[in-house]
C-alpha positions in Angstrom: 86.6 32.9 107.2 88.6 35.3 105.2 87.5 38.9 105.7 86.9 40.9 102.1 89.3 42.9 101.2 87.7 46.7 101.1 88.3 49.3 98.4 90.9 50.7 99.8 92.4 48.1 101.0 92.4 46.7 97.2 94.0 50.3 96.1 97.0 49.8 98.4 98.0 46.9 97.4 97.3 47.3 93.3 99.4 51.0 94.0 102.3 49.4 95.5 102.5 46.7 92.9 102.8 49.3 90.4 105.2 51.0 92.5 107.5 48.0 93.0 106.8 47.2 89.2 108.5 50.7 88.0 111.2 50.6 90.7 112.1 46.9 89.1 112.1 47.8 85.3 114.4 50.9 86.3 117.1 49.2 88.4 116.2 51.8 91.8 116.8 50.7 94.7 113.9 52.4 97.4 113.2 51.5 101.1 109.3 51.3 101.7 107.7 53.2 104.7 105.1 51.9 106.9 103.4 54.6 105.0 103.4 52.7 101.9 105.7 55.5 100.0 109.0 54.5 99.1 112.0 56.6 99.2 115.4 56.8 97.5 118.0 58.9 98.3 119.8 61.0 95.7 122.4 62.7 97.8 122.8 62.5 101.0 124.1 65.6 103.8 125.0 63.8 107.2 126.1 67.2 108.3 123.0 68.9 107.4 120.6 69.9 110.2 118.0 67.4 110.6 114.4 68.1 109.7 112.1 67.9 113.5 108.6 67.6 114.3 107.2 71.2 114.0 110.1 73.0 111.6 109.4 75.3 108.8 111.2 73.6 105.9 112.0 75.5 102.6 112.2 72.9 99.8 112.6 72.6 95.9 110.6 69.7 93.9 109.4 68.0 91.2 106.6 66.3 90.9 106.0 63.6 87.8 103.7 60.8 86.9 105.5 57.0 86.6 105.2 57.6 82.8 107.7 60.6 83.4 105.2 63.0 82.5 105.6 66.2 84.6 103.1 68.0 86.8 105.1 70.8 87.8 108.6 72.0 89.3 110.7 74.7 90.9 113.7 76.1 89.3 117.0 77.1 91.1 116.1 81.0 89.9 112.6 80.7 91.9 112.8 81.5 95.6 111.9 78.1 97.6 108.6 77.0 99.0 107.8 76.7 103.0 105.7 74.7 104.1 105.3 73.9 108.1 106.1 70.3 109.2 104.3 68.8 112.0 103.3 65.3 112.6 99.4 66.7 114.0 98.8 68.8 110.7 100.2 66.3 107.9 98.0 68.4 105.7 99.5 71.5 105.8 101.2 70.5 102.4 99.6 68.8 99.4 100.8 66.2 98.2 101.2 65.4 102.0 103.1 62.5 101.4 106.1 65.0 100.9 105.4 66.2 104.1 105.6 63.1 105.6 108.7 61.4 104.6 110.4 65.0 104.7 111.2 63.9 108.5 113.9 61.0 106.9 116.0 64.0 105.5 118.2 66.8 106.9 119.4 69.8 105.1 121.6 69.7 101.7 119.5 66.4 100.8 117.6 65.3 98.0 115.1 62.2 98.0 112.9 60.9 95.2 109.9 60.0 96.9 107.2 57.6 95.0 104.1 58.5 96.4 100.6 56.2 96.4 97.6 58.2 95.2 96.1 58.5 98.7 99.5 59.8 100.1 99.0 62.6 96.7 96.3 63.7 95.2 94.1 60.9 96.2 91.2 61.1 93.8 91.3 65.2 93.0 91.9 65.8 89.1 92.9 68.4 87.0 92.2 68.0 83.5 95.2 66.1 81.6 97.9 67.2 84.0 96.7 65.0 87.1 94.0 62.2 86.5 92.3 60.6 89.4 94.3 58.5 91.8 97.9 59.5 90.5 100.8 57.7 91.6 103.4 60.7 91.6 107.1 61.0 91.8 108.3 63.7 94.0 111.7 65.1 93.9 112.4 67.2 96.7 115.4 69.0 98.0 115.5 70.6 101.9 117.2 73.9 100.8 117.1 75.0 104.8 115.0 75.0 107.9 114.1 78.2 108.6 112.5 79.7 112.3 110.1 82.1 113.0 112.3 85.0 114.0 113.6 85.0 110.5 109.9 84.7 108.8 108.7 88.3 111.0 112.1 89.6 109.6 111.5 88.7 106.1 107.4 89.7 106.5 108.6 93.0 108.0 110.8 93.9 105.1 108.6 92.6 102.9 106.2 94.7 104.1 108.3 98.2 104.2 109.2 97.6 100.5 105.7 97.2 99.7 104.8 100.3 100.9 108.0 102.2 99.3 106.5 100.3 95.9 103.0 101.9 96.7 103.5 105.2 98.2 101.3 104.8 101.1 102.6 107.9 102.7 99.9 108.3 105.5 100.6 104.8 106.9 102.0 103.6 110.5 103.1 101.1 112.1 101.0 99.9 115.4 102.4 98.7 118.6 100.6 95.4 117.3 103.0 94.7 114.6 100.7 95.7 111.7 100.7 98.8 110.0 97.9 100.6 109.1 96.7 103.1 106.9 93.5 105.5 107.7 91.4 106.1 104.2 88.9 107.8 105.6 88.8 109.1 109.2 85.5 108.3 111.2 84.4 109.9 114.9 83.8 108.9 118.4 85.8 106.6 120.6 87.9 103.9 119.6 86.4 99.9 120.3 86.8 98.7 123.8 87.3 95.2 125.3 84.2 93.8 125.3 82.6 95.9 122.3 80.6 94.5 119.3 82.0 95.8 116.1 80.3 95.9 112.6 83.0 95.9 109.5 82.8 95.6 106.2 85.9 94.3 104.8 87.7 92.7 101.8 91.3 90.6 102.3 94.4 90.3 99.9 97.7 89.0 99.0 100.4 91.8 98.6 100.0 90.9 94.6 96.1 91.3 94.5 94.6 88.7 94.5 92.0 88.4 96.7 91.0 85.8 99.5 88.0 87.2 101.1 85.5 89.5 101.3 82.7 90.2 103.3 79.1 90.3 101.7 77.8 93.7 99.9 75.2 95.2 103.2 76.6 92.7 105.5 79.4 93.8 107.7 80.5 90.6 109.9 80.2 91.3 113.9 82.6 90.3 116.5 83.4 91.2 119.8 86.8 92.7 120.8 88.8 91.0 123.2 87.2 87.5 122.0 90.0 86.3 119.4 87.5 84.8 117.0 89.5 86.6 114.1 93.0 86.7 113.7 95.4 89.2 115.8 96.1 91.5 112.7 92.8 92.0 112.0 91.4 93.0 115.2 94.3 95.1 115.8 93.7 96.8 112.9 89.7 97.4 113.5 90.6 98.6 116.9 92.6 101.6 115.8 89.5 102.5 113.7 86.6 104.9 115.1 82.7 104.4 114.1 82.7 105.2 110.2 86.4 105.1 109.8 88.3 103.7 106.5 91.6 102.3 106.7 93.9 99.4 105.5 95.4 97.4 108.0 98.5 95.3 106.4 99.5 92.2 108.4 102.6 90.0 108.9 102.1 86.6 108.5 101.9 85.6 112.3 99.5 87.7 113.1 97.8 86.3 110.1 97.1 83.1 108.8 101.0 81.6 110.2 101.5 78.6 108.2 98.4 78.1 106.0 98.0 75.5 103.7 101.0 74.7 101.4 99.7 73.0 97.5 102.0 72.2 94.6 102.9 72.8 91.7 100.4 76.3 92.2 98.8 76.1 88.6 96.3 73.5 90.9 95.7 75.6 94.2 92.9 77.3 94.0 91.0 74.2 92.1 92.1 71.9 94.4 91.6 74.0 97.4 87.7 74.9 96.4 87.8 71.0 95.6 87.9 70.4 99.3 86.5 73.2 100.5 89.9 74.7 102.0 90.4 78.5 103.0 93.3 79.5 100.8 95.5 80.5 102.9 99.2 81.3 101.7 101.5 80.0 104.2 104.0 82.8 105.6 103.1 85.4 103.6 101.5 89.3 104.8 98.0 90.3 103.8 96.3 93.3 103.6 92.3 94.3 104.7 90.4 97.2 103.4 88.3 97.6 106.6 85.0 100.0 107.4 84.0 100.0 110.3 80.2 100.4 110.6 79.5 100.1 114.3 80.8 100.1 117.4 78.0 99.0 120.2 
């Protein structure tokens, strides 16, 4: 006896018969995955370093609907995204079906990759740009592959102009690799190994915008020494005495590393509350306002 076919099962094969149907009206010639997306190369790089298991790629794209309509791209003037590849975090891009065929290509290249729904968006919409269960077109290019050496390099500067920008005159950098600014010096010892700290703190992007914050009378706790918060963080509440103000800024490894990567950005924050992701900007230093309340 026959087994049903399930839902999904049904929307794989009614997504790649509307695949196959577009790639037959328009003449294109595209090699199917095991994945179910379909890829088609637009130029080609045999020279070009190939793209491995656990490299941080820098890409262009552009991403359309099968009715050409487009849902966002990156221009040649716009620096390009990063994104990290790995075949145990697939999701550290959205769509992640870019990040899955971007293993087929090597530097220099550009693919047009037709992406299933559930290899996209899957059922997330947003408003008239991206209805529920959108087949997209993705054009990528692999501008380079870039390492992590190069990423504290670019952080670091990054970093040192930001503070020229800002006039933080009083700040230093740590030992640690963050540098940090005292607002408002407290007294006492410094934390220990082993001691239970009480801050208050609110996180940002270099341009603002703010990821996180603790609540209004309730500092978070954590114990020194435990890494249950990032390296840049504690680094920073450690250079703090009981009472003390200060700013800690942070380079992306010592922060959230690779983060979570979403396209075209006019979606990320909806799409990332959408599934209850931390935004997280891949690569990129942040910056806490810290008190610390308490040292026990």
């Amino acid at each position: 006896m026959d087994q049903e076919e399930s839902a999904f099962e049904q929307q794989v094969r009614e997504e790649d018969q509307l695949i196959n149907n577009y790639l037959t009206d328009n003449s294109i010639q595209a090699e199917r995955l095991n994945s179910g997306i379909y890829t088609e190369m637009l130029t080609s790089n045999d020279a070009g370093a190939a793209v491995e298991d656990e490299s941080i790629v820098a890409i262009r794209y552009s991403l359309s609907t099968l009715n050409g309509k487009l849902i966002g791209n990156l221009p040649d003037s716009v620096a390009p995204i990063r994104f990290f590849h790995a075949q145990r975090n697939p999701n550290a891009l959205f769509p992640r079906g870019i990040n899955i065929a971007i293993e087929r290509m090597r530097v220099g290249e550009r693919y047009r990759l037709y992406l299933p729904s559930y290899h996209a968006f899957d059922s997330y919409s947003f408003g008239q740009l991206i209805p529920r269960k959108t087949i997209v077109i993705a054009e990528v290019e692999v501008v380079k592959l870039e390492h992590e050496d190069s990423i504290k390099v670019n952080n670091h500067q990054t970093m040192e102009a930001f503070i020229l920008q800002e006039n933080f005159v009083s700040i230093e950098e740590l030992a640690a690799g963050v540098f940090l600014e005292i607002l408002e010096e407290g007294t006492g010892d410094l934390p220990k190994t082993g001691s239970l700290v009480k801050v208050n703190y609110k996180g940002y992007y270099l341009d603002g915008e703010v990821f996180d914050e603790s609540e209004e009378n309730k500092p978070i706790e954590f114990f020194i020494g435990k890494e249950t918060v990032i390296p840049g963080f504690e680094a920073g509440v450690s250079a703090l005495k009981k009472g003390s103000k200060g700013r800690v800024m942070i380079p992306s490894h010592l922060g959230f590393a690779e983060g979570i990567q979403v396209i075209p950005p006019a979606i990320r924050k909806d799409f990332l509350k959408e599934y209850n992701i931390r935004d997280w900007r891949p690569y990129e230093p942040i910056i806490f306002d810290l008190e610390l309340v308490d040292i026990q």
